[in-house]
PDB file as gemmi writes it, atoms N, CA and C in Angstrom:
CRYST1    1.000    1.000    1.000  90.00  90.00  90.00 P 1                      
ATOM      1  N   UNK A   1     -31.413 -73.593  58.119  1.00  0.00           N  
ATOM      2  CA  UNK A   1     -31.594 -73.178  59.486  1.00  0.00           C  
ATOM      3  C   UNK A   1     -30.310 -72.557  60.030  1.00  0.00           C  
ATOM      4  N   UNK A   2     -28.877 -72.750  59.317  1.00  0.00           N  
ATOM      5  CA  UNK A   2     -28.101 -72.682  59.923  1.00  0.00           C  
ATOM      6  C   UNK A   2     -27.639 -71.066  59.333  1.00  0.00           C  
ATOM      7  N   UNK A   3     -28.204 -70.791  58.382  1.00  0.00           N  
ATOM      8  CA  UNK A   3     -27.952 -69.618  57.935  1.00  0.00           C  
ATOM      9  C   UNK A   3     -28.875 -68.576  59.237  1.00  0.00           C  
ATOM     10  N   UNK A   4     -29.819 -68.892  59.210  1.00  0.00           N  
ATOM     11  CA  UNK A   4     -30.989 -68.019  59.954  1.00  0.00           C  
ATOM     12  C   UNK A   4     -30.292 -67.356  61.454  1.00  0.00           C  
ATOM     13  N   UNK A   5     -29.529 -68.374  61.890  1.00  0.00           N  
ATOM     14  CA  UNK A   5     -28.872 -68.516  63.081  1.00  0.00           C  
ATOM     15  C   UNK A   5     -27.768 -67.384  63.351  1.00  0.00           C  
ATOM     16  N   UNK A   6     -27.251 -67.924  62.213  1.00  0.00           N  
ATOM     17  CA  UNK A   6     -26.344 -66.511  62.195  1.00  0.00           C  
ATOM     18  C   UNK A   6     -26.682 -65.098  61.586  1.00  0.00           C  
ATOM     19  N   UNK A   7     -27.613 -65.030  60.905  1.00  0.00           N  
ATOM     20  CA  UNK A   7     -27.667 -63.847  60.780  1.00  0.00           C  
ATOM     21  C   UNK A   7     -28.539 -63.238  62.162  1.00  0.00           C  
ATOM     22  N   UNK A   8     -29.506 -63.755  62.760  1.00  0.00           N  
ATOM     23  CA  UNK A   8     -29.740 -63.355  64.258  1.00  0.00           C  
ATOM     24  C   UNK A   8     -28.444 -62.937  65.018  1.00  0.00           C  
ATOM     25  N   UNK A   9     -27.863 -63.893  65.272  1.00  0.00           N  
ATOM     26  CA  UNK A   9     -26.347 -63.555  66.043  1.00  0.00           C  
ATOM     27  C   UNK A   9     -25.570 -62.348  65.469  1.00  0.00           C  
ATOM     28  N   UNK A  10     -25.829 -62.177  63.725  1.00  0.00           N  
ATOM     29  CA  UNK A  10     -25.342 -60.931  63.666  1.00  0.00           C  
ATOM     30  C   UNK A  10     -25.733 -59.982  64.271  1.00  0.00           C  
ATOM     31  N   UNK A  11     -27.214 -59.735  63.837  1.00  0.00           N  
ATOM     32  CA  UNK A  11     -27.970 -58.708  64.044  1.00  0.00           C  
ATOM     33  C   UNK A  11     -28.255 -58.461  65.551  1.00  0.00           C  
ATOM     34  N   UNK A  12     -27.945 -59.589  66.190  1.00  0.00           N  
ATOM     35  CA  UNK A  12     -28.103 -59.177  67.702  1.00  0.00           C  
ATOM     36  C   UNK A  12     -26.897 -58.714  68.297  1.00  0.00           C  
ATOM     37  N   UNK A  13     -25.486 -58.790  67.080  1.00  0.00           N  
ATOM     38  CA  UNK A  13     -24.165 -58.217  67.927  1.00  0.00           C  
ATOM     39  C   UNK A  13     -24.528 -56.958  67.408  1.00  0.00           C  
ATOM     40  N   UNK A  14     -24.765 -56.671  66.288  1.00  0.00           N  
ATOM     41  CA  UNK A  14     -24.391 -54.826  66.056  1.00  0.00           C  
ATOM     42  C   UNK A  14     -25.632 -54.486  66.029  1.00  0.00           C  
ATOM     43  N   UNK A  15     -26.121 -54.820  66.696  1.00  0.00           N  
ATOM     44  CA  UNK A  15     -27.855 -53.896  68.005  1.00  0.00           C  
ATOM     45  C   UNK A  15     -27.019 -53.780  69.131  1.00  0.00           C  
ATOM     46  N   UNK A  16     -26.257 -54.885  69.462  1.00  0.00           N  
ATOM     47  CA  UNK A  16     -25.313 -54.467  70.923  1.00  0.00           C  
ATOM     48  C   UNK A  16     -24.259 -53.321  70.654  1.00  0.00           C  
ATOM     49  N   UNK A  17     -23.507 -53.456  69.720  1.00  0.00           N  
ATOM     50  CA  UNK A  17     -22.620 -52.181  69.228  1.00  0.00           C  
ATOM     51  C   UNK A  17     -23.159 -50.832  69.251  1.00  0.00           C  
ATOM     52  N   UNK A  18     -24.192 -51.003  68.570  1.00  0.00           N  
ATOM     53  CA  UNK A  18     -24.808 -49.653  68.513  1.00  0.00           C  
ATOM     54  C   UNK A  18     -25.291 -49.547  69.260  1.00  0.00           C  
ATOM     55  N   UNK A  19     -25.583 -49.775  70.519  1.00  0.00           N  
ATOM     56  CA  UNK A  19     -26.505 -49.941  71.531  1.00  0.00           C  
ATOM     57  C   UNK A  19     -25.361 -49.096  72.399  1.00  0.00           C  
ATOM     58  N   UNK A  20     -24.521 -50.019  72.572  1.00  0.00           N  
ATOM     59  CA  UNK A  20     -22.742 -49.230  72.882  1.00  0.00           C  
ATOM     60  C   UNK A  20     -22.782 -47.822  73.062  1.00  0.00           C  
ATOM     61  N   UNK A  21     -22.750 -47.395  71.472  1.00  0.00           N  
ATOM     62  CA  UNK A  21     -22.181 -46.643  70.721  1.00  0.00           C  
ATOM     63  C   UNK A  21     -22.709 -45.385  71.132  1.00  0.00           C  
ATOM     64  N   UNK A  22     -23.990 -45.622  71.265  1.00  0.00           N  
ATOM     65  CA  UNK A  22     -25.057 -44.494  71.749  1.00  0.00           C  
ATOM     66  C   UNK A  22     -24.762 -44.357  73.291  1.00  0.00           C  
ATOM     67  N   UNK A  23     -24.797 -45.205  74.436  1.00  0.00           N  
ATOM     68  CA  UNK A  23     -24.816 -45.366  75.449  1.00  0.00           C  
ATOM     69  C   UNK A  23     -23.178 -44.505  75.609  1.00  0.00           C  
ATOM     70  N   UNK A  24     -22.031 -44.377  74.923  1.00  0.00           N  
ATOM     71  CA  UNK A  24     -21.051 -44.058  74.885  1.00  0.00           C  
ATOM     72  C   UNK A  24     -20.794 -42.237  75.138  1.00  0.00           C  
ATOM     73  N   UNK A  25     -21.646 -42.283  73.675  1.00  0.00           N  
ATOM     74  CA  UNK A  25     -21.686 -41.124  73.197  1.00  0.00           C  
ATOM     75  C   UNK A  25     -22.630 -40.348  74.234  1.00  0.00           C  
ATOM     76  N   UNK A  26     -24.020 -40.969  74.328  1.00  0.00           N  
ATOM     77  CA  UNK A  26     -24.856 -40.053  75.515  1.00  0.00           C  
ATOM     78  C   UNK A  26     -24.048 -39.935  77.000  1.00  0.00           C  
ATOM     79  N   UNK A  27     -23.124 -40.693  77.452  1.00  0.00           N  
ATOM     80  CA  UNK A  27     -21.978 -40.604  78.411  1.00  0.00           C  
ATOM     81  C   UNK A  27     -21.377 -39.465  78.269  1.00  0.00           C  
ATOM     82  N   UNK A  28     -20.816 -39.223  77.268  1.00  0.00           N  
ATOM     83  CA  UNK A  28     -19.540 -38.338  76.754  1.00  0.00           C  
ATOM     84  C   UNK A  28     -20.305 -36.309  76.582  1.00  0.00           C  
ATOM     85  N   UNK A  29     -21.738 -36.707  76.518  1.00  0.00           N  
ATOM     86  CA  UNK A  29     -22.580 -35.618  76.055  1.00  0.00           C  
ATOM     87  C   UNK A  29     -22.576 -35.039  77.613  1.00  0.00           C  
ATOM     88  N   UNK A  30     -22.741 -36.336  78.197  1.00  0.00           N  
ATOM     89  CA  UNK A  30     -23.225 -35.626  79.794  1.00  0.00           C  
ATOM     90  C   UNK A  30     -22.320 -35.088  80.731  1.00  0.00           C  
ATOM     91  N   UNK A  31     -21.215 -35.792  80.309  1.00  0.00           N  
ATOM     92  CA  UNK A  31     -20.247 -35.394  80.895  1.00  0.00           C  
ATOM     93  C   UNK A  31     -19.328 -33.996  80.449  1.00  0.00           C  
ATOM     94  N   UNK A  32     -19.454 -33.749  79.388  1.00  0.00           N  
ATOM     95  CA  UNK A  32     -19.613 -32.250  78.707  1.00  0.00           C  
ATOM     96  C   UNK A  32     -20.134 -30.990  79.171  1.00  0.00           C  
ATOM     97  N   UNK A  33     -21.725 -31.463  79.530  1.00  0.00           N  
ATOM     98  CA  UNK A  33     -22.539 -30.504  79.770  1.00  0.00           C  
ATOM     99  C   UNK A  33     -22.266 -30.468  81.192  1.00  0.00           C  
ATOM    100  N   UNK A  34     -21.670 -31.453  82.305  1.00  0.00           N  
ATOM    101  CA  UNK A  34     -21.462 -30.930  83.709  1.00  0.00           C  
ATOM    102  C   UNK A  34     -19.954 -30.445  83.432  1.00  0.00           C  
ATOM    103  N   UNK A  35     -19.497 -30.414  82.825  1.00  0.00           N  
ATOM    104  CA  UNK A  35     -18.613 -29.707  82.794  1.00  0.00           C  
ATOM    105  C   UNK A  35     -18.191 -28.095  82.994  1.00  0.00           C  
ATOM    106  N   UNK A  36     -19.070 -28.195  81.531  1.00  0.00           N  
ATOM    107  CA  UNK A  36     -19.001 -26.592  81.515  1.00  0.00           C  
ATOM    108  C   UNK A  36     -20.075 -25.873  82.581  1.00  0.00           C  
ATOM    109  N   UNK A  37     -21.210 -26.601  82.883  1.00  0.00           N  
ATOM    110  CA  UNK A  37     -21.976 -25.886  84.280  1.00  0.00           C  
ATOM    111  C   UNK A  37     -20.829 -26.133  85.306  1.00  0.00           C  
ATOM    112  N   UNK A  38     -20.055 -26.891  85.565  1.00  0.00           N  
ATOM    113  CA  UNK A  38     -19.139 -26.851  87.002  1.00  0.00           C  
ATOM    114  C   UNK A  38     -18.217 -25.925  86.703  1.00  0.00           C  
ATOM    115  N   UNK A  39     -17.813 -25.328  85.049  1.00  0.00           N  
ATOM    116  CA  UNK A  39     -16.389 -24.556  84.984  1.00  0.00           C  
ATOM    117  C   UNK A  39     -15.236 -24.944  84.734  1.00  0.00           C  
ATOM    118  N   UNK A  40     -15.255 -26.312  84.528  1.00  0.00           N  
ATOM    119  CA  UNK A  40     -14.073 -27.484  84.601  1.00  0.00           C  
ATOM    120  C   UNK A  40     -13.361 -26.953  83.314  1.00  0.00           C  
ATOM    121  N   UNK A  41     -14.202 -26.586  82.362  1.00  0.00           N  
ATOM    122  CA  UNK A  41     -13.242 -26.321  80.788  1.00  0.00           C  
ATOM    123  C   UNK A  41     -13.316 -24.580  80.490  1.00  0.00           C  
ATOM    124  N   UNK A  42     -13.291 -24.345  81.619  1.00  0.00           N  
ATOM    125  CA  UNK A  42     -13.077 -22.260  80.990  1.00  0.00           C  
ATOM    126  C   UNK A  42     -11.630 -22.314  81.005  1.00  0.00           C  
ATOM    127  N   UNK A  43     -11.377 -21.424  79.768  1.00  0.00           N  
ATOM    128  CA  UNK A  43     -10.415 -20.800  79.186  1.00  0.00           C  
ATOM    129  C   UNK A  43      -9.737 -20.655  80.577  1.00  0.00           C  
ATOM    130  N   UNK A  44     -10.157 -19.102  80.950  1.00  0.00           N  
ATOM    131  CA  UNK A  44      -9.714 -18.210  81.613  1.00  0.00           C  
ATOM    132  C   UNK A  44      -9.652 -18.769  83.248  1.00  0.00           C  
ATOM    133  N   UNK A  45      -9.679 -20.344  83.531  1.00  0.00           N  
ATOM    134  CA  UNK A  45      -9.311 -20.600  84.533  1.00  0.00           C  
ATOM    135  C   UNK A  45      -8.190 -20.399  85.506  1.00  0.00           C  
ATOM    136  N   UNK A  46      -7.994 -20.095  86.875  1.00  0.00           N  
ATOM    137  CA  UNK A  46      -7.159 -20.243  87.516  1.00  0.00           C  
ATOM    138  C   UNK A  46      -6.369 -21.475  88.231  1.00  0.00           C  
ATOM    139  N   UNK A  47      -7.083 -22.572  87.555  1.00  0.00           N  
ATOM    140  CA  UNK A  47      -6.238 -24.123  87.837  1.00  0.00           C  
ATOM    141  C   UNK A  47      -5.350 -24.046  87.008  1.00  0.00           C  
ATOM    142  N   UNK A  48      -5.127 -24.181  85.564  1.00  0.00           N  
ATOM    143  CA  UNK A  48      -4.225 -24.285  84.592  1.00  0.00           C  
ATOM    144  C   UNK A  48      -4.326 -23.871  82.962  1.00  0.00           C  
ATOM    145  N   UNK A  49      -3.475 -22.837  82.983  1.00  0.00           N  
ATOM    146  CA  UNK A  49      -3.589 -21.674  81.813  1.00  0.00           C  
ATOM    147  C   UNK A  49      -1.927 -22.266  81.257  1.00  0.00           C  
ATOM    148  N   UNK A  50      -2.150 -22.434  79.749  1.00  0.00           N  
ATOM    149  CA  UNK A  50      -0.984 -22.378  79.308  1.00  0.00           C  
ATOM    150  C   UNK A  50      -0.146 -20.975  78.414  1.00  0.00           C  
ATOM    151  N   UNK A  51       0.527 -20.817  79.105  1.00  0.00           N  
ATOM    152  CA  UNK A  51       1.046 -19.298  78.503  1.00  0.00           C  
ATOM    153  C   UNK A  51       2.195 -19.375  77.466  1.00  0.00           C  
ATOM    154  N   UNK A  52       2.456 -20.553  76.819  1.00  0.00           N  
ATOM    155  CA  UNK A  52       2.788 -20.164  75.927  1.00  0.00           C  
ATOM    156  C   UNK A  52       3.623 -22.030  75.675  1.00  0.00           C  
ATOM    157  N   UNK A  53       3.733 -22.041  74.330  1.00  0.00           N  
ATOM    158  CA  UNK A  53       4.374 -23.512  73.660  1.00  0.00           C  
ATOM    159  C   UNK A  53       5.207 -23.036  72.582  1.00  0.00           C  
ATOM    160  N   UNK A  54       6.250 -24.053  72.116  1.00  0.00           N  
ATOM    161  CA  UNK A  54       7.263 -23.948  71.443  1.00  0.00           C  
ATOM    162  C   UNK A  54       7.578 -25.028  70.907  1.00  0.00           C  
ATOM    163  N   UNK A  55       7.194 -25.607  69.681  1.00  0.00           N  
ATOM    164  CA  UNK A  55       7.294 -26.829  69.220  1.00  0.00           C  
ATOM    165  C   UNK A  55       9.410 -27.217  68.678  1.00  0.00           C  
ATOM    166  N   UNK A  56       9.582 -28.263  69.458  1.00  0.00           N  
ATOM    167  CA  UNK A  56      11.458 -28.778  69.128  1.00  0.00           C  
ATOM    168  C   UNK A  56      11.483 -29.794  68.619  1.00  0.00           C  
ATOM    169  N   UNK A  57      11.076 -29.667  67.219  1.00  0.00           N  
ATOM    170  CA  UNK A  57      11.078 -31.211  66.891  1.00  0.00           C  
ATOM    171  C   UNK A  57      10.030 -31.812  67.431  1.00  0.00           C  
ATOM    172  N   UNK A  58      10.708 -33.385  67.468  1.00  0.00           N  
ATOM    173  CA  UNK A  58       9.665 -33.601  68.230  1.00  0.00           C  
ATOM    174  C   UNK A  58       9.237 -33.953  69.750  1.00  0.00           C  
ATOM    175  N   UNK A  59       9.741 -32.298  70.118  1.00  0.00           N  
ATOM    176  CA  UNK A  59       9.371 -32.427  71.237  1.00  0.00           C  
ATOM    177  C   UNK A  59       9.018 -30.793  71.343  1.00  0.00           C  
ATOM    178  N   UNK A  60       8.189 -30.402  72.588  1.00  0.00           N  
ATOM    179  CA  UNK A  60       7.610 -29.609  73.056  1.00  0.00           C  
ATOM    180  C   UNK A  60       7.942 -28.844  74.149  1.00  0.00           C  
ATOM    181  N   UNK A  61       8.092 -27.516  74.210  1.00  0.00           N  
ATOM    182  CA  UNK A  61       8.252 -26.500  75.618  1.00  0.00           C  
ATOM    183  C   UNK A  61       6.998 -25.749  75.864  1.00  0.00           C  
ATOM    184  N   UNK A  62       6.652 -26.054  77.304  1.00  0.00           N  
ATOM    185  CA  UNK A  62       5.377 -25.943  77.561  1.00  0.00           C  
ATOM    186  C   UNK A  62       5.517 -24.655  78.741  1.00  0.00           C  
ATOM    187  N   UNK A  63       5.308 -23.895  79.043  1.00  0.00           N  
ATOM    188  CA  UNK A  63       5.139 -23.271  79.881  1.00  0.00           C  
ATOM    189  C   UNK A  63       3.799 -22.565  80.523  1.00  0.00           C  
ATOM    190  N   UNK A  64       3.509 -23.194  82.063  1.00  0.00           N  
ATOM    191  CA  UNK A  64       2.307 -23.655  82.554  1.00  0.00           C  
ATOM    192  C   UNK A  64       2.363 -22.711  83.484  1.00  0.00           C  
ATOM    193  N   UNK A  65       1.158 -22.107  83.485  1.00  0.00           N  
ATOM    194  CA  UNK A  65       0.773 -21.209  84.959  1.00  0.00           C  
ATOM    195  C   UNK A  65      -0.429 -22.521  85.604  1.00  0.00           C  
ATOM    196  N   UNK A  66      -0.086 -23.197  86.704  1.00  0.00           N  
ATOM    197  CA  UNK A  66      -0.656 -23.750  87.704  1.00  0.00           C  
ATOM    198  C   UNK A  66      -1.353 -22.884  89.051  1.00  0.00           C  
ATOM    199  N   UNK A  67      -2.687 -22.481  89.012  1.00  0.00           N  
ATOM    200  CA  UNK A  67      -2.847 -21.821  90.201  1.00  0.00           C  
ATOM    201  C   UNK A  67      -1.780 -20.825  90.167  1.00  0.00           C  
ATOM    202  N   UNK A  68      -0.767 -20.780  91.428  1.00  0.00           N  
ATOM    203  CA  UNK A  68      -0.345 -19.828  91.936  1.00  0.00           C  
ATOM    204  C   UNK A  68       1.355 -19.731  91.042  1.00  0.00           C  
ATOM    205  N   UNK A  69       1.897 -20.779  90.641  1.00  0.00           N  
ATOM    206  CA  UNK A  69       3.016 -21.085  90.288  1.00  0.00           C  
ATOM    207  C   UNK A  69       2.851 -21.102  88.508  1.00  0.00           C  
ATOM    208  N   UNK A  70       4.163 -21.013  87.627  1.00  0.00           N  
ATOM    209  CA  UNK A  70       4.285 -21.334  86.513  1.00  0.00           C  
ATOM    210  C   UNK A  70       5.513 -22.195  86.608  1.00  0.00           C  
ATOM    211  N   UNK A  71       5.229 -22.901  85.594  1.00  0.00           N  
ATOM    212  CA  UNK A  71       6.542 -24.343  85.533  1.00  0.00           C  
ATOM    213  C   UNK A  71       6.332 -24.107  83.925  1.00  0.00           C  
ATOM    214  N   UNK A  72       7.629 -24.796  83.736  1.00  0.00           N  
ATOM    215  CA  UNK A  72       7.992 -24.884  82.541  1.00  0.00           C  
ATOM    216  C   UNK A  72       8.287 -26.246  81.842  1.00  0.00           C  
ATOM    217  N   UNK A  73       8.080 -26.975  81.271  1.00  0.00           N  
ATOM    218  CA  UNK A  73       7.818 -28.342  81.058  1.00  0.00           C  
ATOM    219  C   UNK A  73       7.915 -28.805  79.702  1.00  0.00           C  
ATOM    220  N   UNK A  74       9.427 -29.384  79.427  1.00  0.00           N  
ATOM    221  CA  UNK A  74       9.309 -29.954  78.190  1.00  0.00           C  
ATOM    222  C   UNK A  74       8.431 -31.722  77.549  1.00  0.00           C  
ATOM    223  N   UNK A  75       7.749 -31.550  77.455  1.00  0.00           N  
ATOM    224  CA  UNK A  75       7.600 -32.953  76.910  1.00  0.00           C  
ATOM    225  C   UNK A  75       7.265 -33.690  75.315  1.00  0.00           C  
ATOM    226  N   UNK A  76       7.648 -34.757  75.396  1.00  0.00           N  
ATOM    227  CA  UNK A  76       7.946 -35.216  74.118  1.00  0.00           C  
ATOM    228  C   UNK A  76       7.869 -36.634  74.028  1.00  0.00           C  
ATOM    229  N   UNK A  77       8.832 -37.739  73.086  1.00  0.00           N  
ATOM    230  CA  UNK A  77       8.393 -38.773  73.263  1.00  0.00           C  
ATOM    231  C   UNK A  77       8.721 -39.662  74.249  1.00  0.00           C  
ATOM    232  N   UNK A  78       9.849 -38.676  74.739  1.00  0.00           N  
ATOM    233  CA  UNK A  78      10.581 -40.270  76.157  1.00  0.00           C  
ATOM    234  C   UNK A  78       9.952 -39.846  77.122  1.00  0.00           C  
ATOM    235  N   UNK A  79       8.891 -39.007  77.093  1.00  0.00           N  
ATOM    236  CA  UNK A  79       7.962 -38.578  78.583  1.00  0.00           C  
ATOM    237  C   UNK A  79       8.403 -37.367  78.710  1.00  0.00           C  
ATOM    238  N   UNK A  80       8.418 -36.226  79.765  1.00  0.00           N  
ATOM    239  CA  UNK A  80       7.783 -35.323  80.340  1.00  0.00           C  
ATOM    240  C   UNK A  80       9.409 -34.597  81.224  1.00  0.00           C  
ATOM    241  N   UNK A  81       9.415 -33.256  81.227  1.00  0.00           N  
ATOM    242  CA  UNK A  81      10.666 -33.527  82.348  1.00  0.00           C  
ATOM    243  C   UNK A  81      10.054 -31.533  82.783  1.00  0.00           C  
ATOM    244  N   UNK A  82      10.490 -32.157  83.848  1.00  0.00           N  
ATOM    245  CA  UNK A  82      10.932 -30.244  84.762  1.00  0.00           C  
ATOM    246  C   UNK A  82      11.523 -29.499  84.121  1.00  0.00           C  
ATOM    247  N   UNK A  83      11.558 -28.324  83.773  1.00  0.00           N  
ATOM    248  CA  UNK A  83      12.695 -27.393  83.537  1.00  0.00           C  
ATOM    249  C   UNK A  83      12.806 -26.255  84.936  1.00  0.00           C  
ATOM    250  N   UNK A  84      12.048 -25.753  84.796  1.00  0.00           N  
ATOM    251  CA  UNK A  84      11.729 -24.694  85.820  1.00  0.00           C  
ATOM    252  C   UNK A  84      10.253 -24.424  86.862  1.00  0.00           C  
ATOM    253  N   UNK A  85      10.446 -23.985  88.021  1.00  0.00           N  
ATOM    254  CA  UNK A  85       9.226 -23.448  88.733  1.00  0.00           C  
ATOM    255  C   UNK A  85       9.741 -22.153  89.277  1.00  0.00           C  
ATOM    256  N   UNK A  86       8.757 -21.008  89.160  1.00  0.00           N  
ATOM    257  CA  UNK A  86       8.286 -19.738  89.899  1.00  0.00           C  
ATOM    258  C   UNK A  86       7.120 -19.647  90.379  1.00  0.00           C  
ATOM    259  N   UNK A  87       7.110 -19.359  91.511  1.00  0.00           N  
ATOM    260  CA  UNK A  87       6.021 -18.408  91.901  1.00  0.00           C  
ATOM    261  C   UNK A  87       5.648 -17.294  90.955  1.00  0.00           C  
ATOM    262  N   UNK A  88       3.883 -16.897  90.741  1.00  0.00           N  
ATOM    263  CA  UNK A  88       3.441 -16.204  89.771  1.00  0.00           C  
ATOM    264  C   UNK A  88       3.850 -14.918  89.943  1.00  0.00           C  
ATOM    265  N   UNK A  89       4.371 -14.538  91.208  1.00  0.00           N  
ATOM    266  CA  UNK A  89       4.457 -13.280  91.390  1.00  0.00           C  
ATOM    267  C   UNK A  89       6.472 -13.095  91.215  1.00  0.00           C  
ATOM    268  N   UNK A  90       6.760 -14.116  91.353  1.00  0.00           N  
ATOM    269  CA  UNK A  90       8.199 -14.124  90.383  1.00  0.00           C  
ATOM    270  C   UNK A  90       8.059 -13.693  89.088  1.00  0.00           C  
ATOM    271  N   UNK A  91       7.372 -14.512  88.672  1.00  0.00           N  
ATOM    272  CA  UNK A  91       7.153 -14.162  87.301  1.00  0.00           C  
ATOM    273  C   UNK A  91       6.304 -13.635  86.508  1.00  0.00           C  
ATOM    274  N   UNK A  92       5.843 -12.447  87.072  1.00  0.00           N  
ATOM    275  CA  UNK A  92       5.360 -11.239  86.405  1.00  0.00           C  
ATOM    276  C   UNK A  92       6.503 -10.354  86.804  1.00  0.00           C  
ATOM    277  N   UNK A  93       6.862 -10.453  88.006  1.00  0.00           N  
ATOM    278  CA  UNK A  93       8.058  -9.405  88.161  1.00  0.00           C  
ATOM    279  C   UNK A  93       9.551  -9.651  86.862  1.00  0.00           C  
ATOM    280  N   UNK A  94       9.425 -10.419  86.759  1.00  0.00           N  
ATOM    281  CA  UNK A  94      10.567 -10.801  85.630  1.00  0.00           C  
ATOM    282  C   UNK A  94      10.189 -10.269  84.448  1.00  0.00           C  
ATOM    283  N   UNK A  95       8.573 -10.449  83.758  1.00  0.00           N  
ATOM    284  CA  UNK A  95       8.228 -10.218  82.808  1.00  0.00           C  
ATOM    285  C   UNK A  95       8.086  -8.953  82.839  1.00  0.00           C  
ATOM    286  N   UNK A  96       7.432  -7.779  83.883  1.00  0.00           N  
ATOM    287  CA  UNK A  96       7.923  -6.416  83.605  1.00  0.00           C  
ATOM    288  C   UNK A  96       9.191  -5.621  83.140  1.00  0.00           C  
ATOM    289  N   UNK A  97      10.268  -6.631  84.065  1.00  0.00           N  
ATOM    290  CA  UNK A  97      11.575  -6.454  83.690  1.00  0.00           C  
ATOM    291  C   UNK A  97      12.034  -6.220  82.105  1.00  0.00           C  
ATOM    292  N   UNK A  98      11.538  -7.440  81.666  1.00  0.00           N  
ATOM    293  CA  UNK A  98      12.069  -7.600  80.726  1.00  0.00           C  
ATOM    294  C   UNK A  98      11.547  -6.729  79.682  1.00  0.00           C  
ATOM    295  N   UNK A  99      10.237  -6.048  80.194  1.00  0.00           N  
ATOM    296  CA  UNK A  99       9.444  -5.300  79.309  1.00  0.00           C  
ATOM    297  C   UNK A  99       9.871  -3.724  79.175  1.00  0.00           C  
ATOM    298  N   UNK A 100      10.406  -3.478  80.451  1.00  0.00           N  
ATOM    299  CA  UNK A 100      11.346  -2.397  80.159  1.00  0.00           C  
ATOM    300  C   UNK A 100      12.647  -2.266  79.587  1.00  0.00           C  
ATOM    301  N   UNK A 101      12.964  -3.185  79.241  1.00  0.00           N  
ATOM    302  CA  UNK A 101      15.114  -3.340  78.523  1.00  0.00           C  
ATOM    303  C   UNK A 101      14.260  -2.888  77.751  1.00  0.00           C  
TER     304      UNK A 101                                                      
END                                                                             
């Protein structure tokens, strides 16, 4: 009897797991699909476009167009730090610049 017992208790934990697992995953599906109907994951957004990365080891230079501004942002393993902010219209004017030298 004592065997019977537990294998119920098994079978009733990983019916709950998978029960989970699905409930997880159909979460993760839905939240996907309002996504991309709201726009939340386009490329070509104007919330946050990354224009360009530079791997240092191990750490990272990130340079972020935010909306109206680009920042520049190293991060790595001790966390995250500032380097720079422009306005976007700073910095296209810079980048023409530089496109004429």
């Amino acid at each position: 009897m004592g065997e019977l017992s537990n294998s119920i208790s098994l079978g009733a934990y990983l019916g709950k797991v998978v029960l989970a697992l699905i409930v997880l995953a159909v979460s993760g599906w839905l939240f996907l699909y309002a996504a991309k109907r709201k726009g939340w994951l386009q490329k070509g957004s104007d919330k946050l476009y990354v224009i360009s990365s530079l791997s240092l080891g191990r750490d990272v230079f990130f340079v972020l167009r935010c909306g109206p501004e680009v920042i520049a942002v190293v991060a790595g393993h001790s966390g995250a730090r500032l380097m720079g902010r422009w306005s976007l219209e700073d910095w296209n004017v810079s980048e023409r610049d530089r496109d004429e030298t």
